[in-house]
C-alpha angles and dihedrals in degrees: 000000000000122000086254096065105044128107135275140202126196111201121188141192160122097256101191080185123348116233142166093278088073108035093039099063097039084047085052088052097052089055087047105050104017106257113174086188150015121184123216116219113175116211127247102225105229114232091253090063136077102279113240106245085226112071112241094250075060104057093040079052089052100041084051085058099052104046101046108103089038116088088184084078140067135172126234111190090185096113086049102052081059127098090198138064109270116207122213099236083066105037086060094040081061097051095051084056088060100039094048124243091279106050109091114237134186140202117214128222158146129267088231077058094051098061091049091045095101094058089053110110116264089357100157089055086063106080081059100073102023149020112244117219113189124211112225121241127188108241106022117097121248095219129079130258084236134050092214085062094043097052084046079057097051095048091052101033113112126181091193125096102191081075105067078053104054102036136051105228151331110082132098119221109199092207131204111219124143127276118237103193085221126130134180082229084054094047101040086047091050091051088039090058085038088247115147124260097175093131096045100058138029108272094235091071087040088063089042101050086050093048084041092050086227128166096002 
């Protein structure tokens, strides 16, 4: 298979700041389903929304950190060059543009994610563009509120990976890969009260957060 045609995944979030909880179970994906490449994109967090306590110019740092002894990843900076919020169905109707109509390309997310995408602005234009793989997460179901949404899951759910490979877009992977109990609030609480979180997050944003006085 030529580079053309591999895989992408696309992988986005505020990262504030990034941890293991969000590169190990994407790392454990890759070795799972094949992916050559997944492609960090930190949000931008719109005006209406809860700020990030890291500027923006932090988390990409942090991101930077984390990733950079591991080839798997790559940073895209494009949501926070924006002033605006960027939505993900454009976003990744962007990013087919670039890629071409034939390469496959994924979006990554959480199962919590799964059972709100419906409310996620222009979501049904999003399998066209792209495949979903959905990260799985203990204690949230795995159906939908609604059976019309349900029934949009089932029509699009493949168990198949050969799939994500061989088309562009337009399936959803619910995917096993282990669950790390570790959250940016849980993080940000344990520096705040001075506690340690050297096992929840790569020790090269742990140096930075101190030398940045973030989070304390």
């Amino acid at each position: 298979m030529g580079d053309m045609n591999q895989l992408q995944a696309l992988f986005g979030g505020t990262f504030d700041p990034v941890h293991y909880g969000h590169l190990k179970p994407v790392e454990a994906l890759a070795n799972q389903i094949g992916l050559s490449r997944v492609i960090i994109m930190p949000n931008n967090v719109p005006p209406h929304r809860p700020q990030p306590e890291a500027t923006s110019a932090q988390r990409k740092k942090m991101v930077e950190l984390a990733i950079s002894d591991k080839p798997l990843f790559t940073l895209d900076e494009r949501e926070l060059l924006r002033d605006t919020p960027s939505y993900t169905a454009q976003t990744l109707r962007t990013w087919r543009e670039e890629q071409g109509p034939t390469r496959p390309l994924a979006f990554i997310i959480g199962q919590d994610s799964l059972l709100t995408f419906p409310t996620w602005h222009d979501y049904d234009t999003i399998l066209d563009n792209s495949h979903l793989i959905v990260c799985r997460r203990p204690g949230y179901p795995l159906t939908m509120q609604e059976e019309a949404h349900q029934q949009w899951l089932e029509a699009h759910l493949t168990h198949n990976v050969e799939e994500l490979h061989t088309r562009p877009a337009g399936k959803i992977l619910l995917a096993e890969t282990p669950w790390f109990n570790i959250s940016a609030t849980l993080i940000r609480e344990r520096l705040e009260k001075g506690e340690s979180c050297d096992d929840m997050l790569p020790a090269a944003v742990l140096d930075y957060i101190r030398q940045q006085g973030l989070y304390c």
